[in-house]
C-alpha positions, 0 to 999 in steps of 0.5 A, a space after each residue: 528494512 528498518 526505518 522505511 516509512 513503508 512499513 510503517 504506512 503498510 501497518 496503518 493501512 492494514 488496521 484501517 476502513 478503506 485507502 484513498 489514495 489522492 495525487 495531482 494528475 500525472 500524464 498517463 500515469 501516477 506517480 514513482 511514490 504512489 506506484 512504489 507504494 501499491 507494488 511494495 503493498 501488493 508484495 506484503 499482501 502476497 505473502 501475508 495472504 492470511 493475515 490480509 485476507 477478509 472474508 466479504 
């Protein structure tokens, strides 16, 4: 999708060090925006495994 800030948060994420991910605490949950982010971001990384795989 075209203008989606995912896509380009995902971009930054996959040239950065390390993710931190701070939000208010949200009762027995996080919240819409952090969950959509981290499955929108699981479903790029599935299916990119080569280029998001590091070798530890």
């Amino acid at each position: 999708m075209q203008g989606d800030v995912i896509n380009d948060i995902i971009e930054k994420a996959a040239h950065a060090d390390g993710i931190l991910l701070g939000l208010r605490a949200y009762f027995a949950d996080v919240t819409p925006e952090i969950k959509a982010f981290i499955e929108r971001a699981g479903m790029v990384a599935s299916a990119n495994v080569e280029k998001y795989t590091t070798l530890c």
